[in-house]
mmCIF file of the N, C-alpha and C atoms, coordinates in Angstrom:
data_MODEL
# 
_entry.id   MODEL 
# 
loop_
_atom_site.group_PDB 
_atom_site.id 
_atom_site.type_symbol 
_atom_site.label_atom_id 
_atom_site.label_alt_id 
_atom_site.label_comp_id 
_atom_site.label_asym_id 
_atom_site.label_entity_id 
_atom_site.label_seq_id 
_atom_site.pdbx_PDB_ins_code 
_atom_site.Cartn_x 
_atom_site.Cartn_y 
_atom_site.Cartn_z 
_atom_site.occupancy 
_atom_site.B_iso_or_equiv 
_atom_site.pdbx_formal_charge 
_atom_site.auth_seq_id 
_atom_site.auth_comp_id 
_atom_site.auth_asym_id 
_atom_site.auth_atom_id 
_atom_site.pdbx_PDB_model_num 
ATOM 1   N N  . UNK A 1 1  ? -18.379 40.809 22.748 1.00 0.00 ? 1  UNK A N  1 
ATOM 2   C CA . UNK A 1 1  ? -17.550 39.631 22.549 1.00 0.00 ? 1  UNK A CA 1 
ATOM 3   C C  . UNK A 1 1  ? -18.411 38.496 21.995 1.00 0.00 ? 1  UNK A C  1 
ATOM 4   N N  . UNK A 1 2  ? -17.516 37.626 21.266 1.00 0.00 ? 2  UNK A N  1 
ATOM 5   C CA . UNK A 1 2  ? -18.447 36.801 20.672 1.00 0.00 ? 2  UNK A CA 1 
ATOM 6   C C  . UNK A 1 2  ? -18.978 35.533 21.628 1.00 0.00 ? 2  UNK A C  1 
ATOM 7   N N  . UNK A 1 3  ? -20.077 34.368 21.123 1.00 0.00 ? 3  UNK A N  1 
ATOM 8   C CA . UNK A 1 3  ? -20.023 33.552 22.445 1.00 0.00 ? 3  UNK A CA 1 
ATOM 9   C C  . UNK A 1 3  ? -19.348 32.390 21.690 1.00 0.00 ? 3  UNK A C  1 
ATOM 10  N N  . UNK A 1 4  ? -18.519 31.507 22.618 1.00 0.00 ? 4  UNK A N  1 
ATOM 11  C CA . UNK A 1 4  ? -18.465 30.770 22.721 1.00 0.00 ? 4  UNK A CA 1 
ATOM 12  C C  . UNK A 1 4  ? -18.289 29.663 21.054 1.00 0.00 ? 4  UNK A C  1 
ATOM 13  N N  . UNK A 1 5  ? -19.485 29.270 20.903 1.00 0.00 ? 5  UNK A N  1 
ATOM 14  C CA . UNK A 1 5  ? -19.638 28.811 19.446 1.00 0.00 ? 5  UNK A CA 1 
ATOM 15  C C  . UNK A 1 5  ? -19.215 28.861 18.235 1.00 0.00 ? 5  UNK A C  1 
ATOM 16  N N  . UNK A 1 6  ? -20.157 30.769 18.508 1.00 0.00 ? 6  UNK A N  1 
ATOM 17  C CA . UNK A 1 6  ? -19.354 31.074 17.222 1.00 0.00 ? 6  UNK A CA 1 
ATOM 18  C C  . UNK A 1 6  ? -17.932 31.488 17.146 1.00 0.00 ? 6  UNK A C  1 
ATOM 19  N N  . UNK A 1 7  ? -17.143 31.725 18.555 1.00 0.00 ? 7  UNK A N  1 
ATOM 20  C CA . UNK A 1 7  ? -15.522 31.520 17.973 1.00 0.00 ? 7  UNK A CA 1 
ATOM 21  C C  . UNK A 1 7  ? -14.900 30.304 17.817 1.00 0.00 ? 7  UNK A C  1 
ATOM 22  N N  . UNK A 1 8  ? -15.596 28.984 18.145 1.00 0.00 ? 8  UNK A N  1 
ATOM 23  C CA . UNK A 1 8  ? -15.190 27.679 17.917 1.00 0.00 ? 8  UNK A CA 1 
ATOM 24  C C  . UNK A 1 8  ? -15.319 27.273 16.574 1.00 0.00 ? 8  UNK A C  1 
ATOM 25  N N  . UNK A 1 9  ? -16.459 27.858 15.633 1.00 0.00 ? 9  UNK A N  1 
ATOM 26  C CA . UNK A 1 9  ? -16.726 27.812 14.319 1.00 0.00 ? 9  UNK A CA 1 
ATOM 27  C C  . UNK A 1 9  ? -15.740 28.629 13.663 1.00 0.00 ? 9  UNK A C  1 
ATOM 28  N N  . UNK A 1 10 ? -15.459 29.450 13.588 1.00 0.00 ? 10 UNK A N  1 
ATOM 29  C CA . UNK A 1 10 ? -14.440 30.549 13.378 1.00 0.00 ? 10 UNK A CA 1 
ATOM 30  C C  . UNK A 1 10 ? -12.976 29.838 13.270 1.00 0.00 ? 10 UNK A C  1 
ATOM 31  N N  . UNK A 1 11 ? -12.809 29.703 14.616 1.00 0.00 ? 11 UNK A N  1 
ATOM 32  C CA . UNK A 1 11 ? -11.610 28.856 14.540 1.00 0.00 ? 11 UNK A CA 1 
ATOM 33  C C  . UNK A 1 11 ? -11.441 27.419 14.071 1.00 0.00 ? 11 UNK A C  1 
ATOM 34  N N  . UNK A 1 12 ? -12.571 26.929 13.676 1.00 0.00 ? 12 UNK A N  1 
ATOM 35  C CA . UNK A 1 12 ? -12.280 25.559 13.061 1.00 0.00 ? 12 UNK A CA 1 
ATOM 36  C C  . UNK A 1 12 ? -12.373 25.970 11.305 1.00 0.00 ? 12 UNK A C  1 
ATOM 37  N N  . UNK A 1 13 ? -13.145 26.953 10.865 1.00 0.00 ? 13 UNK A N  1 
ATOM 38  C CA . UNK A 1 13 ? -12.639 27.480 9.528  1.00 0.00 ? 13 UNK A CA 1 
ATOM 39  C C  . UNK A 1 13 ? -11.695 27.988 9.298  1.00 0.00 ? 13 UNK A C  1 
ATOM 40  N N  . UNK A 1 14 ? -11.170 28.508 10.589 1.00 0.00 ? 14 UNK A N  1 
ATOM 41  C CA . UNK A 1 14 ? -9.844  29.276 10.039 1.00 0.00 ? 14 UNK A CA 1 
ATOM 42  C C  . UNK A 1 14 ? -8.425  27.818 10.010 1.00 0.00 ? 14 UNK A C  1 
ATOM 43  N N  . UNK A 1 15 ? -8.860  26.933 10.932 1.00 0.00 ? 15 UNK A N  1 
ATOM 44  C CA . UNK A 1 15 ? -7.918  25.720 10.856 1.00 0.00 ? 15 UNK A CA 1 
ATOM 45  C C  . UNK A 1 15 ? -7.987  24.898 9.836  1.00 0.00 ? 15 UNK A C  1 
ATOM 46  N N  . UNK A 1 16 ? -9.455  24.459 8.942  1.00 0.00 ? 16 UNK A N  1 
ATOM 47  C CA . UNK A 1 16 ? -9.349  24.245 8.193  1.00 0.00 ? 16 UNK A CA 1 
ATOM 48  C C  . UNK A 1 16 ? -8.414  24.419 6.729  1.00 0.00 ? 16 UNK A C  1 
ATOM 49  N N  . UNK A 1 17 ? -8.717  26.079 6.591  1.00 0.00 ? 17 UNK A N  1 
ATOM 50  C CA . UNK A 1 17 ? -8.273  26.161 5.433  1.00 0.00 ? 17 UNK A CA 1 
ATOM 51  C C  . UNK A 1 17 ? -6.445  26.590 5.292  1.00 0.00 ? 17 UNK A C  1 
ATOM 52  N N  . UNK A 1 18 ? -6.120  26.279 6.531  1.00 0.00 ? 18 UNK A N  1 
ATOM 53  C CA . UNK A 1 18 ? -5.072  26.438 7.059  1.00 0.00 ? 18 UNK A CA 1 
ATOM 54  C C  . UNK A 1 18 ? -4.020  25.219 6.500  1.00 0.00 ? 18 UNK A C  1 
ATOM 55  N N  . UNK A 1 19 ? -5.283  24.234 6.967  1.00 0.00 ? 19 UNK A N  1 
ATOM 56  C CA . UNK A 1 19 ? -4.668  22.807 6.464  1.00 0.00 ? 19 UNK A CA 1 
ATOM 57  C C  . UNK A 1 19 ? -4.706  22.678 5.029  1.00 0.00 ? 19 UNK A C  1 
ATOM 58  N N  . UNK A 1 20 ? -5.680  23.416 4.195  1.00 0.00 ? 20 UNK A N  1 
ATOM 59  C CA . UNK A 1 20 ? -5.018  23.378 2.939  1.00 0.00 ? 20 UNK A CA 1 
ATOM 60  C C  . UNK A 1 20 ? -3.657  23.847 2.643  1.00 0.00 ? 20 UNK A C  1 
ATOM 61  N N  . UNK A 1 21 ? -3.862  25.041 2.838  1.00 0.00 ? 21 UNK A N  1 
ATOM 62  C CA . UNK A 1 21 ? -2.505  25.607 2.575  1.00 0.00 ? 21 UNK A CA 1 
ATOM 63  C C  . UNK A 1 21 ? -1.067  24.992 3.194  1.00 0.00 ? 21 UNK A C  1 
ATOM 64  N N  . UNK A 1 22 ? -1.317  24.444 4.289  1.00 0.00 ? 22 UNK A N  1 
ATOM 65  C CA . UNK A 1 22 ? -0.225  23.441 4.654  1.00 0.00 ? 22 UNK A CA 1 
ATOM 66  C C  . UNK A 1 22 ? 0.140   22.134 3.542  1.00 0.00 ? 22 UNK A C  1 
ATOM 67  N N  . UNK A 1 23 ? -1.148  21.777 3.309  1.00 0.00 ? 23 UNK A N  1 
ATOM 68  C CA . UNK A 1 23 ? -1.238  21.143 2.049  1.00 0.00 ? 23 UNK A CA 1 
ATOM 69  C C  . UNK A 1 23 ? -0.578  20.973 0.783  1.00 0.00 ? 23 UNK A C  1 
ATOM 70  N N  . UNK A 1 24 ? -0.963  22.147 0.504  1.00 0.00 ? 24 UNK A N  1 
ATOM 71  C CA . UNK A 1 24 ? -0.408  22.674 -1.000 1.00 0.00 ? 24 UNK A CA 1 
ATOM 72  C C  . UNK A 1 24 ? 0.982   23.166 -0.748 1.00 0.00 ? 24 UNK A C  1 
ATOM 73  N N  . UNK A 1 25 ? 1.557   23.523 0.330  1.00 0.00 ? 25 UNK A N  1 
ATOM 74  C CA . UNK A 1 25 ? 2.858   23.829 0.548  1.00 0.00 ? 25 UNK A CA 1 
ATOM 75  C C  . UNK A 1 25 ? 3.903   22.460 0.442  1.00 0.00 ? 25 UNK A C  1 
ATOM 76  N N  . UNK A 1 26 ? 3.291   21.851 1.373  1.00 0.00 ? 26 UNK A N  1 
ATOM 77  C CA . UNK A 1 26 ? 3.700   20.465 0.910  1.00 0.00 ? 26 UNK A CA 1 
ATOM 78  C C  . UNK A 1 26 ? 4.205   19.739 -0.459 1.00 0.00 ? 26 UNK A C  1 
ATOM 79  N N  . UNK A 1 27 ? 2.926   19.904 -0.877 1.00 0.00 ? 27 UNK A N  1 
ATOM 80  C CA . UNK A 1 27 ? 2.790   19.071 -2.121 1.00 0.00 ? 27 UNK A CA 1 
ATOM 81  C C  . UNK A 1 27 ? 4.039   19.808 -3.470 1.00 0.00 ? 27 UNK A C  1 
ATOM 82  N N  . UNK A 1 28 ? 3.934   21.377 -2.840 1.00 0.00 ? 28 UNK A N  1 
ATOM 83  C CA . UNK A 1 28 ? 4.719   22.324 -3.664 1.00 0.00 ? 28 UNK A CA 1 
ATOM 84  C C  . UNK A 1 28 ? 6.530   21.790 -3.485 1.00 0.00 ? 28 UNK A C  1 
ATOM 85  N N  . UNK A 1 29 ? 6.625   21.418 -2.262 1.00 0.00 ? 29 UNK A N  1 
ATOM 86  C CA . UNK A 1 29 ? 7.803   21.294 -1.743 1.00 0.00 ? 29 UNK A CA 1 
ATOM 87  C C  . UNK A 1 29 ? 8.252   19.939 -1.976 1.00 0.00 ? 29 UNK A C  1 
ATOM 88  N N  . UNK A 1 30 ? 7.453   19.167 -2.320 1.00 0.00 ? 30 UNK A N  1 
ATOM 89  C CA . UNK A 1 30 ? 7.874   17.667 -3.228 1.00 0.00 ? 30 UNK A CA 1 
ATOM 90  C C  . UNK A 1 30 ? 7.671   17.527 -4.580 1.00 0.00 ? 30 UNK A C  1 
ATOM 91  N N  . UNK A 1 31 ? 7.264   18.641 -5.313 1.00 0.00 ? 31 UNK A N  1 
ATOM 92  C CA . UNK A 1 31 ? 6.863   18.766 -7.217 1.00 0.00 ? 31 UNK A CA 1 
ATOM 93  C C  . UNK A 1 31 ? 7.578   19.950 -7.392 1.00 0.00 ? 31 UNK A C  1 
ATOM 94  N N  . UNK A 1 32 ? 7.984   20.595 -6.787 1.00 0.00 ? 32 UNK A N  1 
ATOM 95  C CA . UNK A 1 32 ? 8.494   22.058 -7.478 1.00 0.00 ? 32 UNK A CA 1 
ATOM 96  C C  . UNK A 1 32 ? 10.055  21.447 -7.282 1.00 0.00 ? 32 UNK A C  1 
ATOM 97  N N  . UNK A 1 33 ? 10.579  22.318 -8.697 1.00 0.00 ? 33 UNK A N  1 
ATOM 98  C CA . UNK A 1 33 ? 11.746  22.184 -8.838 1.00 0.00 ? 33 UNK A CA 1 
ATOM 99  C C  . UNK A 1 33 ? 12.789  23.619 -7.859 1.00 0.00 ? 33 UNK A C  1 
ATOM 100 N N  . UNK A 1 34 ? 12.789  23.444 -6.688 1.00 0.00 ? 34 UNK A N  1 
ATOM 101 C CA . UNK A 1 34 ? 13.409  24.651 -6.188 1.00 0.00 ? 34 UNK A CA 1 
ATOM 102 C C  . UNK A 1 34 ? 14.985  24.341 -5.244 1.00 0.00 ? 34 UNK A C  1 
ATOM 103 N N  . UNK A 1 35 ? 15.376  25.508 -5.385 1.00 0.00 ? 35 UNK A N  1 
ATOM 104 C CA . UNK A 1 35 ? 17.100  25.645 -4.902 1.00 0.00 ? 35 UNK A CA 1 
ATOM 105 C C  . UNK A 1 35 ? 16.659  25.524 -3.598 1.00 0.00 ? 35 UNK A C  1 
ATOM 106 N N  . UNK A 1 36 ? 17.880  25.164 -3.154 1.00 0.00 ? 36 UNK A N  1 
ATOM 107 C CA . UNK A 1 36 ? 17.629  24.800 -1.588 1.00 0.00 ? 36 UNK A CA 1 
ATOM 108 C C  . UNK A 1 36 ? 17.611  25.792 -0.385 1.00 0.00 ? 36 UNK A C  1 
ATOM 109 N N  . UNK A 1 37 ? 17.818  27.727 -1.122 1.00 0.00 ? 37 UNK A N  1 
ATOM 110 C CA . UNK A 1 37 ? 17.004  28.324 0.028  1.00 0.00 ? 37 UNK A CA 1 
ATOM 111 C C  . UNK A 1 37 ? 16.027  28.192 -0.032 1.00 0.00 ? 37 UNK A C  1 
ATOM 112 N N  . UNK A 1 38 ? 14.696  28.146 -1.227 1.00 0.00 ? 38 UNK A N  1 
ATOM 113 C CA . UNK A 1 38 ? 13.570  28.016 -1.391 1.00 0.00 ? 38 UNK A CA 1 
ATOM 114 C C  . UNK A 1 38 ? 13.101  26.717 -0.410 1.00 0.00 ? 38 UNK A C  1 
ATOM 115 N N  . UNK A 1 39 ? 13.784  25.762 -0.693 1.00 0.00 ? 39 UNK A N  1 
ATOM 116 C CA . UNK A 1 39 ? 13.373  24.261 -0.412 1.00 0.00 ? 39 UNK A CA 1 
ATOM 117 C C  . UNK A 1 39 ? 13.044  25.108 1.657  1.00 0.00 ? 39 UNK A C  1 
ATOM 118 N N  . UNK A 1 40 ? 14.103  25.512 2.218  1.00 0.00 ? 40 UNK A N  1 
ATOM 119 C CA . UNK A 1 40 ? 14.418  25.727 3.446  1.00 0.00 ? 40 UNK A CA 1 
ATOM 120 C C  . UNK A 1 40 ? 13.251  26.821 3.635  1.00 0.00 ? 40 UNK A C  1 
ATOM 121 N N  . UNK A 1 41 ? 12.934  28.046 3.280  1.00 0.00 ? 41 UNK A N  1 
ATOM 122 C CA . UNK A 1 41 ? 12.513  28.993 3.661  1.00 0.00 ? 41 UNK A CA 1 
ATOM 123 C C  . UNK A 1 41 ? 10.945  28.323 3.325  1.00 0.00 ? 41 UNK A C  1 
ATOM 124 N N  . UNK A 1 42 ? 10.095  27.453 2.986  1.00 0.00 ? 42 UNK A N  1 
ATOM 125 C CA . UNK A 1 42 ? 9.312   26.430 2.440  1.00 0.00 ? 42 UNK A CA 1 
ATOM 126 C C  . UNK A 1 42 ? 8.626   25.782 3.399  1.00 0.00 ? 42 UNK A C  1 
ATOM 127 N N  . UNK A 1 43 ? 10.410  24.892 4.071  1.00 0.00 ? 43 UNK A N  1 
ATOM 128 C CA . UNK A 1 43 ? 10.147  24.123 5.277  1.00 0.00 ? 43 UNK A CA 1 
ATOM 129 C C  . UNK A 1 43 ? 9.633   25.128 6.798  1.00 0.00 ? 43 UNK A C  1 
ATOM 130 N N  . UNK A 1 44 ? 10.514  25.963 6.638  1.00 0.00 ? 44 UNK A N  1 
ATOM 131 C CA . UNK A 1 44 ? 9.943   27.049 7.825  1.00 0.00 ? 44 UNK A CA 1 
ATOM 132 C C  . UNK A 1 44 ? 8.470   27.389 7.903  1.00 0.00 ? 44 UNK A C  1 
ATOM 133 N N  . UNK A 1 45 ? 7.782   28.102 6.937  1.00 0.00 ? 45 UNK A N  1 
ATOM 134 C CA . UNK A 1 45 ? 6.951   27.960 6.637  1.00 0.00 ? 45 UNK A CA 1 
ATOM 135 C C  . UNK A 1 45 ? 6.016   27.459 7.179  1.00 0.00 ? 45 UNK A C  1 
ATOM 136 N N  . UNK A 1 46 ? 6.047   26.029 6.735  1.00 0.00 ? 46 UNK A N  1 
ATOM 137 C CA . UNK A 1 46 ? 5.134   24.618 6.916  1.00 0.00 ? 46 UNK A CA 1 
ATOM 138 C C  . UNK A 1 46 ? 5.143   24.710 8.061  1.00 0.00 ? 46 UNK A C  1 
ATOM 139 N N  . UNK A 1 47 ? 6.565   24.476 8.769  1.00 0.00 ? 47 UNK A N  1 
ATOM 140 C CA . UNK A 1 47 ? 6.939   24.099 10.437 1.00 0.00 ? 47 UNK A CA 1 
ATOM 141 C C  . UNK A 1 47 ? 5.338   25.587 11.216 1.00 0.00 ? 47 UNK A C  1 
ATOM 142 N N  . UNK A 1 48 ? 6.152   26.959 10.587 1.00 0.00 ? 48 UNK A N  1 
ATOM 143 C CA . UNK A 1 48 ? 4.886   27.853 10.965 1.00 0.00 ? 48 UNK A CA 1 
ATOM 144 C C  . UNK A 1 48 ? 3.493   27.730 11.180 1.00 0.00 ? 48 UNK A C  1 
ATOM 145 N N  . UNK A 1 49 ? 3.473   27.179 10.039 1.00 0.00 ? 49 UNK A N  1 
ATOM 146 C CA . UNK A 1 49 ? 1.883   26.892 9.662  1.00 0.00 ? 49 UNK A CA 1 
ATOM 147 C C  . UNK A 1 49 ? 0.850   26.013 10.458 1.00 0.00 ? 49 UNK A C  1 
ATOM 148 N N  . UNK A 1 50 ? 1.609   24.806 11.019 1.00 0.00 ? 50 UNK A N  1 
ATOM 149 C CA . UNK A 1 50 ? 1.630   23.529 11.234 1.00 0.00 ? 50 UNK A CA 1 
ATOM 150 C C  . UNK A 1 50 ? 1.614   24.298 12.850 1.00 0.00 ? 50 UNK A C  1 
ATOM 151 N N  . UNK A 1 51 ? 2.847   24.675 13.211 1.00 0.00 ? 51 UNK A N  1 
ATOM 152 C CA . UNK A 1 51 ? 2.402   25.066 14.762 1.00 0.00 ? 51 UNK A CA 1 
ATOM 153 C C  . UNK A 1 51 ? 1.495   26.098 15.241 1.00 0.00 ? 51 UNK A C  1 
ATOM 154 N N  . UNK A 1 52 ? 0.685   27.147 14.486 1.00 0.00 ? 52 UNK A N  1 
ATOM 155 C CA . UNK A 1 52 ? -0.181  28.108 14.420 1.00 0.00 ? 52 UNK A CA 1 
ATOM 156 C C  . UNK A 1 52 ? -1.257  26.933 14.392 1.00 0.00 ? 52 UNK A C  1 
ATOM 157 N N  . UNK A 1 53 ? -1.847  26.188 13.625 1.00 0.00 ? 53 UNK A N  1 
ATOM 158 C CA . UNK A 1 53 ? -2.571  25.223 13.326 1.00 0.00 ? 53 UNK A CA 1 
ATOM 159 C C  . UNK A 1 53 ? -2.960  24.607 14.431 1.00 0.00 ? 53 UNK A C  1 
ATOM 160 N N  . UNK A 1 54 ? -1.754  23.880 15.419 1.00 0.00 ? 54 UNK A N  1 
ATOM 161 C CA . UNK A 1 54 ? -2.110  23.524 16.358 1.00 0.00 ? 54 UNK A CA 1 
ATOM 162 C C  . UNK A 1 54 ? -2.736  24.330 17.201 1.00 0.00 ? 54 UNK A C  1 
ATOM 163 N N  . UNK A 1 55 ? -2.091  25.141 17.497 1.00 0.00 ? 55 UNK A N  1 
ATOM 164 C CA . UNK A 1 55 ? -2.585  26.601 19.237 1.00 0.00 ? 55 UNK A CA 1 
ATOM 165 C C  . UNK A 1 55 ? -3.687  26.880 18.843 1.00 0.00 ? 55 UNK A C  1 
ATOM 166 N N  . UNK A 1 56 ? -4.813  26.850 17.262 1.00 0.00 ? 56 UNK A N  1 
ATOM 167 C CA . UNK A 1 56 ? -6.033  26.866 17.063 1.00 0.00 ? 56 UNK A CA 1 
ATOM 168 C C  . UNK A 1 56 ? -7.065  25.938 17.300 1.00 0.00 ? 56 UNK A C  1 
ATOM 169 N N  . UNK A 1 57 ? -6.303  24.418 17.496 1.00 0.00 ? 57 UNK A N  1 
ATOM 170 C CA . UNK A 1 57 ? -7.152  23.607 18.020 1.00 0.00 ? 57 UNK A CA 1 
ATOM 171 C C  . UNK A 1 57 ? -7.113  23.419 19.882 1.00 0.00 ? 57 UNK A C  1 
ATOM 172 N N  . UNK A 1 58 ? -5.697  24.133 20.135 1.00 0.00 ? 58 UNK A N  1 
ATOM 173 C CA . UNK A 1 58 ? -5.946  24.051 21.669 1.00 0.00 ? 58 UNK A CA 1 
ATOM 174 C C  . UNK A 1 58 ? -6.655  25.169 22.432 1.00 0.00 ? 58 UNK A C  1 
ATOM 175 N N  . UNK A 1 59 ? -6.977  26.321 21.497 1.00 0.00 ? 59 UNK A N  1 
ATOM 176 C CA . UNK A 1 59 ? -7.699  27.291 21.821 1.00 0.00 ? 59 UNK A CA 1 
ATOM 177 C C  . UNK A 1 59 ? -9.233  27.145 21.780 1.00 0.00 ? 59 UNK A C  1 
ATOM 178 N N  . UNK A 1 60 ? -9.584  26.506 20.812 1.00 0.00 ? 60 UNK A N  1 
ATOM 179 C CA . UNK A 1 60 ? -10.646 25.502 20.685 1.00 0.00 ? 60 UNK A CA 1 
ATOM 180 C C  . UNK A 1 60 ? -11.190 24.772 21.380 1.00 0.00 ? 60 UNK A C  1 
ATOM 181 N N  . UNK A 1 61 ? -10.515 23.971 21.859 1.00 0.00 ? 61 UNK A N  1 
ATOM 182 C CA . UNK A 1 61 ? -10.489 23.009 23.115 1.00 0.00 ? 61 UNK A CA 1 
ATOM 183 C C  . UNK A 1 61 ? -10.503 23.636 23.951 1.00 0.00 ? 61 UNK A C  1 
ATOM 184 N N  . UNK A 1 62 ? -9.797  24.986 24.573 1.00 0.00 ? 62 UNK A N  1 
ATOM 185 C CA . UNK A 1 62 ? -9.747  25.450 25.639 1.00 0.00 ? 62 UNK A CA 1 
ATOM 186 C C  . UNK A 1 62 ? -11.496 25.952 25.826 1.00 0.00 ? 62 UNK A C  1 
ATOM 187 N N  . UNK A 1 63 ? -11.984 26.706 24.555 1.00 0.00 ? 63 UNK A N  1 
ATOM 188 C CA . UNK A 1 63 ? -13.201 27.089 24.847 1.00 0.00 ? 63 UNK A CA 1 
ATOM 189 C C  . UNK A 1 63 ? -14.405 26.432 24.705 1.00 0.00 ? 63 UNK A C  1 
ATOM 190 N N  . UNK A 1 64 ? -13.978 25.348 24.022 1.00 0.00 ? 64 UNK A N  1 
ATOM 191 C CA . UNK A 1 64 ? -15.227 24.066 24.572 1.00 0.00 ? 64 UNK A CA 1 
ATOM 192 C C  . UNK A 1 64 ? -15.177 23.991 25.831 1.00 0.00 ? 64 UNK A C  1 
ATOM 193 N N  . UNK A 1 65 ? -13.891 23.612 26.713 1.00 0.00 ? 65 UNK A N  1 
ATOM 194 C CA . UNK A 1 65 ? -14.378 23.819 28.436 1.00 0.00 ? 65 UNK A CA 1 
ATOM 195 C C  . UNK A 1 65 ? -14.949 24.274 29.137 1.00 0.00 ? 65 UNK A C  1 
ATOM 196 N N  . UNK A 1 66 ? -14.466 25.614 28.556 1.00 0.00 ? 66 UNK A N  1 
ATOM 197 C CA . UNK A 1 66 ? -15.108 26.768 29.426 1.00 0.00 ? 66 UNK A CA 1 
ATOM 198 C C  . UNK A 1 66 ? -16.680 26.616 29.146 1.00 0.00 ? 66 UNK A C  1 
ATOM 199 N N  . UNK A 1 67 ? -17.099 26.278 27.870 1.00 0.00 ? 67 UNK A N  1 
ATOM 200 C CA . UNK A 1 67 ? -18.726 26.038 27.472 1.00 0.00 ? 67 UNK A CA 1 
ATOM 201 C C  . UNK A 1 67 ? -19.830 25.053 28.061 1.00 0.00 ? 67 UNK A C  1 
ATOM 202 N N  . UNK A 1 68 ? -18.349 23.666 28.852 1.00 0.00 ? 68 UNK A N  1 
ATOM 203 C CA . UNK A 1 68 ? -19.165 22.723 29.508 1.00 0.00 ? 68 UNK A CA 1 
ATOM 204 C C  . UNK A 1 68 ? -19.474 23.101 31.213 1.00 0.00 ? 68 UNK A C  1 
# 
């Protein structure tokens, strides 16, 4: 198992680039010209993305605790 650290590093790259892509979904969903299942199935998405995003920083947090 890994320690500690390096799954906090792990998981802050994987949140990172997470937030791009939340990003660019975004940005897609206010410049793209799309029909409104697109617009919807878009928003889901994001909503996905965005709450996965979070449970990576509370998992994070959870294992900084355990580290102190």
């Amino acid at each position: 198992m890994k320690n500690s650290k390096a799954l906090i590093m792990e998981l802050r790259a994987e949140y990172l680039e997470l937030c791009k892509k939340i990003a660019m979904a975004k940005f897609a969903l206010d410049t793209l010209p799309l029909d409104e299942k697109a617009k919807e199935l878009l928003k889901s998405q994001i909503w996905s993305m965005e709450s996965y995003a979070t449970k990576l920083v509370e998992r994070a947090s959870h294992d900084t605790k355990i580290e102190d």
